[in-house]
N, CA, C and O atoms as a DFTB+ gen file, in Angstrom:
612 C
 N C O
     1  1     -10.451      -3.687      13.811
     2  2     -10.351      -3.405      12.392
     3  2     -11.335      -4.288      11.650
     4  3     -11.383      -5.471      11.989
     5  1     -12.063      -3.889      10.755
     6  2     -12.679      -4.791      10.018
     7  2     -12.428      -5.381       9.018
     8  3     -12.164      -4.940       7.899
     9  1     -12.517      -6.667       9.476
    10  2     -11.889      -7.492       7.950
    11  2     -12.136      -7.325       6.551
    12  3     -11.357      -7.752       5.699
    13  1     -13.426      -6.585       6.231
    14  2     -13.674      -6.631       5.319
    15  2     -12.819      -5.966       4.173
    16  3     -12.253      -4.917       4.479
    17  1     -12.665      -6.419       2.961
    18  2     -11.599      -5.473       1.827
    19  2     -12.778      -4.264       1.401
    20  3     -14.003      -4.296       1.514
    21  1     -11.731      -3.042       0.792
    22  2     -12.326      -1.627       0.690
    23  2     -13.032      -1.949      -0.808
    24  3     -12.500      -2.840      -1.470
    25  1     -13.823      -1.485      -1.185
    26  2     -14.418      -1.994      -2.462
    27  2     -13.308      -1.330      -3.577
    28  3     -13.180      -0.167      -3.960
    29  1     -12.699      -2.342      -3.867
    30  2     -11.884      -2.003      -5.423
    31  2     -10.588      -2.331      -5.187
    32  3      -9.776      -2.324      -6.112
    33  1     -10.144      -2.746      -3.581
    34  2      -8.780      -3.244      -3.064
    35  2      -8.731      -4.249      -3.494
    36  3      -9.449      -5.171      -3.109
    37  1      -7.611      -4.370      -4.682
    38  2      -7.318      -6.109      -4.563
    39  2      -5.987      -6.746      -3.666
    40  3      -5.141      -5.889      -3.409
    41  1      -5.772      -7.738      -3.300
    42  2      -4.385      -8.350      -2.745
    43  2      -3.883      -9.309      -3.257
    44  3      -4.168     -10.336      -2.641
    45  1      -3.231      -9.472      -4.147
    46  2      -2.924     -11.177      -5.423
    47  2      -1.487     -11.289      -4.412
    48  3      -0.620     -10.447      -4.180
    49  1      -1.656     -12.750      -3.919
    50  2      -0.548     -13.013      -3.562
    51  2       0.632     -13.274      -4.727
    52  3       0.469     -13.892      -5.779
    53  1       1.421     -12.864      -4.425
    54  2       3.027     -13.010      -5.313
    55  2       3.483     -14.465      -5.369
    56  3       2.784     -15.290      -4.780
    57  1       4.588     -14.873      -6.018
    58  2       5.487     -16.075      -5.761
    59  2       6.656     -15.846      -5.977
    60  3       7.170     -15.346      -6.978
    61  1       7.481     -16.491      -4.299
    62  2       8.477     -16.356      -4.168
    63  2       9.163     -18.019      -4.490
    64  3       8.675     -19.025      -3.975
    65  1      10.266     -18.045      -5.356
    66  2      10.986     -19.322      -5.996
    67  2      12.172     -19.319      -5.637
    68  3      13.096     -18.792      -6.257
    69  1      12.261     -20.045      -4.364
    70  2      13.972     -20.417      -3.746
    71  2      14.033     -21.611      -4.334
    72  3      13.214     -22.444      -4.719
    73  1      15.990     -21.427      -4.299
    74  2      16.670     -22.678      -4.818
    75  2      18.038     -22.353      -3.827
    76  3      17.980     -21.769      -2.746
    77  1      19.111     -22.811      -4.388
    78  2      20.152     -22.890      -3.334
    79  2      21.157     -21.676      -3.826
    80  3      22.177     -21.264      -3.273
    81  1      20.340     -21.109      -5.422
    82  2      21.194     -19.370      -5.525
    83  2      20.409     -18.284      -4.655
    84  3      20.851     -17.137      -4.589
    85  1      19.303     -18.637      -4.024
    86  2      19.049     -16.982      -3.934
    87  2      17.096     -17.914      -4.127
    88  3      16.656     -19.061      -4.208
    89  1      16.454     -16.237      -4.112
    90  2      14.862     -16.284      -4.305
    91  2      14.920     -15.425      -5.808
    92  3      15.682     -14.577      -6.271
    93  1      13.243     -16.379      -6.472
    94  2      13.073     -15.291      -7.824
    95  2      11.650     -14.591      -6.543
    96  3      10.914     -15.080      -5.686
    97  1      11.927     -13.171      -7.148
    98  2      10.010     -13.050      -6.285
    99  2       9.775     -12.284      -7.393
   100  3      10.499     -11.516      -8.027
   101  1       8.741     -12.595      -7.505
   102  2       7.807     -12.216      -8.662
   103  2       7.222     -11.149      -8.278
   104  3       7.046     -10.899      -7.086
   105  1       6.689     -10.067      -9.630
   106  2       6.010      -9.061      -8.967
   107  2       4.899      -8.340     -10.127
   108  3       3.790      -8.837     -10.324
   109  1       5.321      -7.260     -10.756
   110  2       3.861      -6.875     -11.537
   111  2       4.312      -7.978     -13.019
   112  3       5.437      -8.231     -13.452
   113  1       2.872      -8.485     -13.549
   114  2       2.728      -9.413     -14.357
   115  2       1.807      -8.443     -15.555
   116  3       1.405      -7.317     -15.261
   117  1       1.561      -9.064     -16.899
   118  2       0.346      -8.740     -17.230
   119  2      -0.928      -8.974     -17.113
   120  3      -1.999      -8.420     -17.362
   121  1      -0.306     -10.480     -16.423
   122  2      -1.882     -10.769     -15.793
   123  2      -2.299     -10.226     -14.153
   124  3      -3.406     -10.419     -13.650
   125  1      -1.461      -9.708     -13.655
   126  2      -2.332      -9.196     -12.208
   127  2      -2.045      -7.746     -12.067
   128  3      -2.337      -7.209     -10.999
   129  1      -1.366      -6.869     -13.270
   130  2      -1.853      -5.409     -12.997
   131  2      -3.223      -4.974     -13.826
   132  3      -3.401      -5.112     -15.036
   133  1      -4.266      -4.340     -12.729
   134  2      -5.196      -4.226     -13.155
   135  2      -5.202      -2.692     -13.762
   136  3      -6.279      -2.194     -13.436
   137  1      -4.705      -2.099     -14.239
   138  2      -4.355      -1.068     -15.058
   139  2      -2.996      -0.478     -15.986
   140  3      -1.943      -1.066     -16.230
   141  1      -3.356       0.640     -16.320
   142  2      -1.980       0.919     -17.058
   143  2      -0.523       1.220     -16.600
   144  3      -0.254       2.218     -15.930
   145  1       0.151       0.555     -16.887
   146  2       1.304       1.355     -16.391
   147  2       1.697       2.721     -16.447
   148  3       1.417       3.173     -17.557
   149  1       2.145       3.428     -15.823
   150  2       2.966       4.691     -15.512
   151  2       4.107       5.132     -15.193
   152  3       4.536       6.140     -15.756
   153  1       4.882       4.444     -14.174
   154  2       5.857       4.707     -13.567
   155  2       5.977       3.339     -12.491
   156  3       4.958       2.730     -12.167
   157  1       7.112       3.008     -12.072
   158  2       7.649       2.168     -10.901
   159  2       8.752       2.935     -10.268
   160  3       9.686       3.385     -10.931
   161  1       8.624       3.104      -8.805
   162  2       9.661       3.518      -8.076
   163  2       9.489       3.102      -7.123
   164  3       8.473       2.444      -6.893
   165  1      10.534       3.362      -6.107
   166  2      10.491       2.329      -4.911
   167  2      10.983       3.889      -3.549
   168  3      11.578       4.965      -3.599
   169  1      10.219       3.000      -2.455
   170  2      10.808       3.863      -1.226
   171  2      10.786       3.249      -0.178
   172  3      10.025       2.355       0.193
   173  1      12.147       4.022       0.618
   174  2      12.677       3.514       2.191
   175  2      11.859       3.881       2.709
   176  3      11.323       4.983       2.594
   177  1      11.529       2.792       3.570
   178  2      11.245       3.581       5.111
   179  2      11.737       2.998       6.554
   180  3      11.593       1.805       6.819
   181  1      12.286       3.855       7.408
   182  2      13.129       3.206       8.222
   183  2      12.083       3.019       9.259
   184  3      10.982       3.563       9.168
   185  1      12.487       2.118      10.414
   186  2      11.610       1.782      11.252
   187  2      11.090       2.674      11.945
   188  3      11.720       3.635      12.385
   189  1       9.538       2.410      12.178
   190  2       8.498       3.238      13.031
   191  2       8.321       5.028      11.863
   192  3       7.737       6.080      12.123
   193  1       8.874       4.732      11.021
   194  2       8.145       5.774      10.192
   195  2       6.945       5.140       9.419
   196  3       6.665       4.033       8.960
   197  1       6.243       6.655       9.513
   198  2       4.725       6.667       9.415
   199  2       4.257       7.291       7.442
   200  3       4.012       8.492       7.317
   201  1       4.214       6.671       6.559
   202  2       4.038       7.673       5.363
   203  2       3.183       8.152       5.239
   204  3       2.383       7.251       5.493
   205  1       2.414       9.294       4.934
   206  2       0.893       8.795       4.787
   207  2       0.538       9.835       5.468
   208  3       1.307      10.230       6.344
   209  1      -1.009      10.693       5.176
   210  2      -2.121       9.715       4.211
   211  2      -1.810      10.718       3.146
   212  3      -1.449      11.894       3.097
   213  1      -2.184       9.492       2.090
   214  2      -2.119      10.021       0.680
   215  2      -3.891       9.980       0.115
   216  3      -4.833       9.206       0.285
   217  1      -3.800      10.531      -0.198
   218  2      -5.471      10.468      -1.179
   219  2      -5.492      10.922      -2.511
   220  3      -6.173      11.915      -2.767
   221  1      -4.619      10.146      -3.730
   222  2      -5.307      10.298      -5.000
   223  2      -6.247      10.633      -5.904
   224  3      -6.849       9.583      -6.127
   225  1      -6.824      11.690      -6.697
   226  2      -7.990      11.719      -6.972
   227  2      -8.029      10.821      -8.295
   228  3      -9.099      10.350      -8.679
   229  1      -6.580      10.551      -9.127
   230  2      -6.704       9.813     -10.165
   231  2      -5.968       8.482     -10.547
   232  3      -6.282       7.533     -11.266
   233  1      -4.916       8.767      -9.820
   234  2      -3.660       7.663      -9.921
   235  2      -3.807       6.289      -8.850
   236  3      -4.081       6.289      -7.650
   237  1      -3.539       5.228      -9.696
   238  2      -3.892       3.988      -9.276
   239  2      -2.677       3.413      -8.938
   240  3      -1.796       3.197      -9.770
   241  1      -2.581       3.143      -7.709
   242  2      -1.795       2.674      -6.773
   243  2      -1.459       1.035      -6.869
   244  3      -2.457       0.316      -6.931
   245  1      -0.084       0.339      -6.888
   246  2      -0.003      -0.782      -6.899
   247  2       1.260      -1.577      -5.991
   248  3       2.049      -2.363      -6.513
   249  1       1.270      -1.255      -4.747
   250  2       2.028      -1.556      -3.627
   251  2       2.412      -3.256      -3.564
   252  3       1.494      -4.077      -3.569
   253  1       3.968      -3.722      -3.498
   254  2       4.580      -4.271      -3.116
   255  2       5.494      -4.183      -2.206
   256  3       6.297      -3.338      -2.601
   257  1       5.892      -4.706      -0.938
   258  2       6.759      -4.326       0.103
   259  2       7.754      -5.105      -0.271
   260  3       7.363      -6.218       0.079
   261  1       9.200      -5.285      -0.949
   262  2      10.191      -6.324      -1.543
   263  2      11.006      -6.622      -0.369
   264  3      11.963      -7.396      -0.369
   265  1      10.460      -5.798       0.884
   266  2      11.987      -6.090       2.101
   267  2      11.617      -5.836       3.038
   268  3      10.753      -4.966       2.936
   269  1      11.879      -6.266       4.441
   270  2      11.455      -6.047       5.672
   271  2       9.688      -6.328       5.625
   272  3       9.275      -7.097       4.757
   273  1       8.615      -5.627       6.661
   274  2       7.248      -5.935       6.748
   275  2       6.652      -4.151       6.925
   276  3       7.327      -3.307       7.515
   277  1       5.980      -4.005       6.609
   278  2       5.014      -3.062       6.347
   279  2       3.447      -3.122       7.133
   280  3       2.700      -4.093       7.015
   281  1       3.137      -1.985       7.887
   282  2       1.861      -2.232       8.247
   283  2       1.272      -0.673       6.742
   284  3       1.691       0.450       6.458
   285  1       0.281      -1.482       6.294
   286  2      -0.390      -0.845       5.286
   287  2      -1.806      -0.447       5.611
   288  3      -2.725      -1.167       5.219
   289  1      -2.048       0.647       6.299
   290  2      -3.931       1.159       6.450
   291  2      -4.170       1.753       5.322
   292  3      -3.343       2.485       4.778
   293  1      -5.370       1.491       4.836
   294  2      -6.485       1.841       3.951
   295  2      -7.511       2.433       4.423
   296  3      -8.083       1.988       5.419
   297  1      -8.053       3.906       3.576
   298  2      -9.142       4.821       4.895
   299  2     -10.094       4.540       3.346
   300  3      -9.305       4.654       2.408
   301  1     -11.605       4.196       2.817
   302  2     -11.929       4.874       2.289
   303  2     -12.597       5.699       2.038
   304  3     -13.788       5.459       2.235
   305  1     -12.196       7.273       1.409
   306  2     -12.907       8.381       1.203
   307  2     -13.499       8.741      -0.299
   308  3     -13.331       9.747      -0.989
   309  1     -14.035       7.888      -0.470
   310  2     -14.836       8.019      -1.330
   311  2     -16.264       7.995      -0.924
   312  3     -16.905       6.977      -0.661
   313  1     -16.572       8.865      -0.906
   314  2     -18.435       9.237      -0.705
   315  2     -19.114       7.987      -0.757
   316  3     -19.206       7.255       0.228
   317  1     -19.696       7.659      -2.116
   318  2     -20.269       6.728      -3.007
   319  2     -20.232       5.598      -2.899
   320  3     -21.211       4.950      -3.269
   321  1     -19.162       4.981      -2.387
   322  2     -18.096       3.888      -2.192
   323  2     -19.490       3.325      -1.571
   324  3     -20.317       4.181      -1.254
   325  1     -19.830       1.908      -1.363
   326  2     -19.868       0.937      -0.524
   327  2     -19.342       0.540       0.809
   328  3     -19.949      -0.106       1.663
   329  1     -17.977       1.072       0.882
   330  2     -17.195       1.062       1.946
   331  2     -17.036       2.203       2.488
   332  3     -16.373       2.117       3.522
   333  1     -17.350       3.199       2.239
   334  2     -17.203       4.968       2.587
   335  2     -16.815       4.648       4.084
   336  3     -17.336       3.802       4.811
   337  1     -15.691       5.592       4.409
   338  2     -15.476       5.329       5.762
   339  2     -14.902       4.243       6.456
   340  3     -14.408       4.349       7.579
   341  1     -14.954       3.337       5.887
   342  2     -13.740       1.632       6.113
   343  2     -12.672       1.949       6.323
   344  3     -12.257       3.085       6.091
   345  1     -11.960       0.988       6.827
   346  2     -10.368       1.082       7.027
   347  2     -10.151      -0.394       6.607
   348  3     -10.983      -1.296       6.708
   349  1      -9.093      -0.471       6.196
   350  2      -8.331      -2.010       6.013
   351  2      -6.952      -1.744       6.428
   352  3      -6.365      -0.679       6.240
   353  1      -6.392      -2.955       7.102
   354  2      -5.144      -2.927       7.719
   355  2      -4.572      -4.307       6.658
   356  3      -5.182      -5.308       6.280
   357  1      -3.400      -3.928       6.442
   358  2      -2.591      -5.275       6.001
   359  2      -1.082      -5.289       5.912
   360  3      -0.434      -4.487       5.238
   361  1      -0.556      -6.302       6.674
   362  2       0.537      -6.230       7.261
   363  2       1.164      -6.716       5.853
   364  3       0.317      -7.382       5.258
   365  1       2.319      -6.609       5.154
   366  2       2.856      -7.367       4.133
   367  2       4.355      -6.773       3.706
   368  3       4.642      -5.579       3.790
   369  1       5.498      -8.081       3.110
   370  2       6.398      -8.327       3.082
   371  2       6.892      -9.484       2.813
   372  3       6.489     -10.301       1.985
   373  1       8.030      -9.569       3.729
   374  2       8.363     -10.513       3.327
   375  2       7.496     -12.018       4.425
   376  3       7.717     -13.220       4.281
   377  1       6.533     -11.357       5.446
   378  2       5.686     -12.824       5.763
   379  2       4.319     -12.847       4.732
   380  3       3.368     -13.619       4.615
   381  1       4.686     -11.728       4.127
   382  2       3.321     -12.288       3.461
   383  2       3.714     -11.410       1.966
   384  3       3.470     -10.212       1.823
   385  1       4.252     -12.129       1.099
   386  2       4.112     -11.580       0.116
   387  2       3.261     -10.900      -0.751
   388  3       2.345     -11.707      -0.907
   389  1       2.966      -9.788      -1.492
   390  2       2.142      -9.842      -2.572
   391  2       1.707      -8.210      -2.614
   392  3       1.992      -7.300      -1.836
   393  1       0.938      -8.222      -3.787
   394  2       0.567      -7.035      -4.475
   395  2      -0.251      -6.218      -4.131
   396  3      -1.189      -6.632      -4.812
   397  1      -0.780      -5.089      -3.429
   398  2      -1.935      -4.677      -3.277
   399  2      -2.145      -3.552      -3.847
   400  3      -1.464      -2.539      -3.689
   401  1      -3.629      -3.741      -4.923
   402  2      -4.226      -2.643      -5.934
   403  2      -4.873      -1.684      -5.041
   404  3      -5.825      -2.100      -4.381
   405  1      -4.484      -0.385      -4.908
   406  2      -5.658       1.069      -4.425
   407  2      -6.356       1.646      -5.422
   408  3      -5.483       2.129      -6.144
   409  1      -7.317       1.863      -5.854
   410  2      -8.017       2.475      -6.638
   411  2      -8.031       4.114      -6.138
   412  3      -8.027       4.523      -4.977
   413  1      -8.046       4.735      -7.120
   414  2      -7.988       6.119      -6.622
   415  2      -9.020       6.981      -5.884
   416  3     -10.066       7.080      -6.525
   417  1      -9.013       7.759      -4.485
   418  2     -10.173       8.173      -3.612
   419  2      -9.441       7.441      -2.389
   420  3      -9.221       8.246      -1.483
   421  1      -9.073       6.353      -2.153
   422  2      -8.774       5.402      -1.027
   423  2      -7.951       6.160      -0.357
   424  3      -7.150       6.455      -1.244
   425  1      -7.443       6.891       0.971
   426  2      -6.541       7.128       1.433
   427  2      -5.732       6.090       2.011
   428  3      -6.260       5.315       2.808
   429  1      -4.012       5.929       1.587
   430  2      -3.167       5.308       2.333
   431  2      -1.799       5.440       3.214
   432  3      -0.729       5.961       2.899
   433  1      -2.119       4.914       4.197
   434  2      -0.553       5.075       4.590
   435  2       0.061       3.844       5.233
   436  3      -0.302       2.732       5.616
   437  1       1.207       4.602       5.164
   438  2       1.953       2.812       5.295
   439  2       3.450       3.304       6.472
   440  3       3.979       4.410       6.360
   441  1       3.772       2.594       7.188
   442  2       4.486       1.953       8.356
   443  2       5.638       1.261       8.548
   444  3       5.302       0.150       8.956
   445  1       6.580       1.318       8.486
   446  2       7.803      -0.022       8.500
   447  2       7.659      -0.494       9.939
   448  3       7.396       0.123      10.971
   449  1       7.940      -1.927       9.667
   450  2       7.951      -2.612      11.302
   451  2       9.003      -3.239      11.367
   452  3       9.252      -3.945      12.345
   453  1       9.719      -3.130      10.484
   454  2      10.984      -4.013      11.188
   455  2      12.459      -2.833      11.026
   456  3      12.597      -1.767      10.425
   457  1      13.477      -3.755      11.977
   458  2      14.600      -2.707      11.845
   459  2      15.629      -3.446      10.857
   460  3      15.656      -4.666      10.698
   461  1      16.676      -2.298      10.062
   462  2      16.242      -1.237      10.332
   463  2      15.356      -0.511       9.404
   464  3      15.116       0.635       9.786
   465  1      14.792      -0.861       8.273
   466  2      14.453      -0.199       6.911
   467  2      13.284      -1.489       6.217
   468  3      13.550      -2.691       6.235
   469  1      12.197      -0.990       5.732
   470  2      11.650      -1.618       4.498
   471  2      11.779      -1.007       3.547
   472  3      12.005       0.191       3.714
   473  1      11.710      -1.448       2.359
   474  2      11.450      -1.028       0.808
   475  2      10.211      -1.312       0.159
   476  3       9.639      -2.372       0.413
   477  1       9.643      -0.347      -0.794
   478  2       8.564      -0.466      -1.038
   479  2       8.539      -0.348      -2.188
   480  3       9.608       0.090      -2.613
   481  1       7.414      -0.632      -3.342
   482  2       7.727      -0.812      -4.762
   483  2       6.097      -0.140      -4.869
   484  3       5.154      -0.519      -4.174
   485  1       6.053       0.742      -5.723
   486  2       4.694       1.302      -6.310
   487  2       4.732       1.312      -7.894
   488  3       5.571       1.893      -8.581
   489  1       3.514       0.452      -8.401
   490  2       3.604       0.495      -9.767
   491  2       2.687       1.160     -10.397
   492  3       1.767       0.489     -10.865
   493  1       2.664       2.604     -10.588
   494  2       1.730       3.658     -10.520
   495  2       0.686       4.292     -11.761
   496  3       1.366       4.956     -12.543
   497  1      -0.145       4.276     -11.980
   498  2      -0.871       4.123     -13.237
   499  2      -0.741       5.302     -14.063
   500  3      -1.291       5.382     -15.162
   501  1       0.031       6.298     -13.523
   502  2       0.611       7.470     -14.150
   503  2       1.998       7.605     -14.223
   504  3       2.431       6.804     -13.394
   505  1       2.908       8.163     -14.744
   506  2       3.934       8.607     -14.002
   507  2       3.786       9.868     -13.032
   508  3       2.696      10.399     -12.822
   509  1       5.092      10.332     -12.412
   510  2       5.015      11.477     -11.585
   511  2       4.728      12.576     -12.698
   512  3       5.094      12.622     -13.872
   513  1       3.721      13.706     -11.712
   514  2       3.958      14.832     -12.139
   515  2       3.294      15.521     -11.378
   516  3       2.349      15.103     -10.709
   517  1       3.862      17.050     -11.401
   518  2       3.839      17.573     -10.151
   519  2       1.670      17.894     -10.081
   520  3       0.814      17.791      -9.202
   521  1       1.680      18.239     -11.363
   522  2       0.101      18.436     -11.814
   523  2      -0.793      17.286     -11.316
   524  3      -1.908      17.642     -10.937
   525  1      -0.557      16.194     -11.259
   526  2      -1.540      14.978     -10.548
   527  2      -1.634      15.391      -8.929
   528  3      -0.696      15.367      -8.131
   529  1      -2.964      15.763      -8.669
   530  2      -3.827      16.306      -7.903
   531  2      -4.191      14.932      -6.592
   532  3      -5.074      14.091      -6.756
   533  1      -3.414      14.992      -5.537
   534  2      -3.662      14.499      -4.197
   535  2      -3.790      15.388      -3.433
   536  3      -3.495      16.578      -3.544
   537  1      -4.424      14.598      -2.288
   538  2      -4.219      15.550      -0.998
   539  2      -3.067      14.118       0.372
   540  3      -2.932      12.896       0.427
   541  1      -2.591      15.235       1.113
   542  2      -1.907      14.686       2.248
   543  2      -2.834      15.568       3.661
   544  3      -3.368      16.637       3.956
   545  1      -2.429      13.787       4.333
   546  2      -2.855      14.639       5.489
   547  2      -1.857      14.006       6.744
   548  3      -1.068      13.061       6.759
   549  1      -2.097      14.559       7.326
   550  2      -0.795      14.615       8.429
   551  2      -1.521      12.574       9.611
   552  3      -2.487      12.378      10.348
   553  1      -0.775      11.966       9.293
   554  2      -1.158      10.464      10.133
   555  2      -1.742      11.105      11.305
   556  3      -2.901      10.811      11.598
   557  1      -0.929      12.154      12.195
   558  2      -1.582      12.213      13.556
   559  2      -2.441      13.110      14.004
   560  3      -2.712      13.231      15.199
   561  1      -3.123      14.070      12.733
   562  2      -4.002      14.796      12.816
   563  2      -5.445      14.675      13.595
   564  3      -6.165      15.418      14.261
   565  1      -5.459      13.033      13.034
   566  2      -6.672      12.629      13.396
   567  2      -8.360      12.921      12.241
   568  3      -9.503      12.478      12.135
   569  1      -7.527      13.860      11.667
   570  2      -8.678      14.073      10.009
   571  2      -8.820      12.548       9.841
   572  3      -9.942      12.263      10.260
   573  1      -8.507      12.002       9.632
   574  2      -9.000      10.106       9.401
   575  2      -8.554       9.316      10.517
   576  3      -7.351       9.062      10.592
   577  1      -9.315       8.908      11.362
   578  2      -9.330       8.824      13.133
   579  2      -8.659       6.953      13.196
   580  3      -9.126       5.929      13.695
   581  1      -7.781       7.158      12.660
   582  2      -7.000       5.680      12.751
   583  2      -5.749       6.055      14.201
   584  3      -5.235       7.151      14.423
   585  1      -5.540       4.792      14.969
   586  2      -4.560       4.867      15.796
   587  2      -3.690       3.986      15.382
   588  3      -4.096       2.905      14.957
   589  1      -2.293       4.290      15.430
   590  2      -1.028       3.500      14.888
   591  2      -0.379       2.876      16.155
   592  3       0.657       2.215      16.215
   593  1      -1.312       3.275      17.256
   594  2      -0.785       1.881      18.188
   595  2      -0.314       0.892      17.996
   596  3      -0.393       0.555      16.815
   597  1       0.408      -0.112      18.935
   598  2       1.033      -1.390      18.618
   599  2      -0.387      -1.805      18.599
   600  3      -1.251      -1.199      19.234
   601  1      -0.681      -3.119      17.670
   602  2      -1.649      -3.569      18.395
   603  2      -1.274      -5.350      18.909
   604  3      -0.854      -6.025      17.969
   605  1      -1.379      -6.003      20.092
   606  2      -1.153      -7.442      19.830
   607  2      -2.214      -8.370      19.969
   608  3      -2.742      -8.426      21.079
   609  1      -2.648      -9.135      19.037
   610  2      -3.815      -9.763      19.069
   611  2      -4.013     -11.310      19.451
   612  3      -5.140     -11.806      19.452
């Protein structure tokens, strides 16, 4: 995988504040969403499910994993891009807290790795509607030639 970030991916780490009630974890701010708000909703995913791929043509993506760990690939399909054709992998949760911005064009999909369930938080620069124009493509198609192998490094 190449380390490099997709041009326009950001990752702001979060802060998590334990005391002896519980954790605060912090999450969208005004200072680290880099666009407008739209909508926030959240989704399960139970272990070894695969979401994905999503490809946005307008809506700006703002992923937090609040529970369990997440493997998160990034394809990008944007022509133009700098990165055209990149992938980014990023594992995140609760070992690694924090926010990650998709700019719209990026295809993503995302993974639960732990049992039995993660939760996921999207803070979306639109709200839903059925009229906002993506495409899906099936993870094991192979149309975007990523393998969801284990990998151990």
């Amino acid at each position: 995988m190449d380390d490099n970030l997709i041009e326009g991916v950001k990752i702001i780490p979060l802060k998590r504040i334990p005391d002896t009630r519980g954790v605060i974890m912090h999450g969208v701010r005004s200072d680290n969403i880099l666009n407008n708000f739209g909508e926030v909703y959240f989704k399960k995913l139970y272990k070894g499910v695969i979401n994905g791929w999503h490809i946005h043509e307008t809506l700006i993506l703002n992923y937090i994993c609040i529970y369990g760990m997440m493997r998160l690939v990034l394809y990008d399909a944007r022509e133009n891009s700098s990165t055209y054709k990149k992938f980014q992998e990023i594992c995140f949760g609760d070992d690694n807290y924090c926010l990650v911005h998709i700019p719209p064009g990026v295809a993503n999909a995302s993974e639960c790795l732990c049992d039995p369930f993660s939760i996921m938080c999207n803070v979306a620069s639109e709200p839903h509607n059925a009229s906002i124009k993506y495409k899906r493509i099936d993870p094991y198609s192979n149309e975007i030639p990523y393998d969801w192998g284990k990998r151990d490094r």
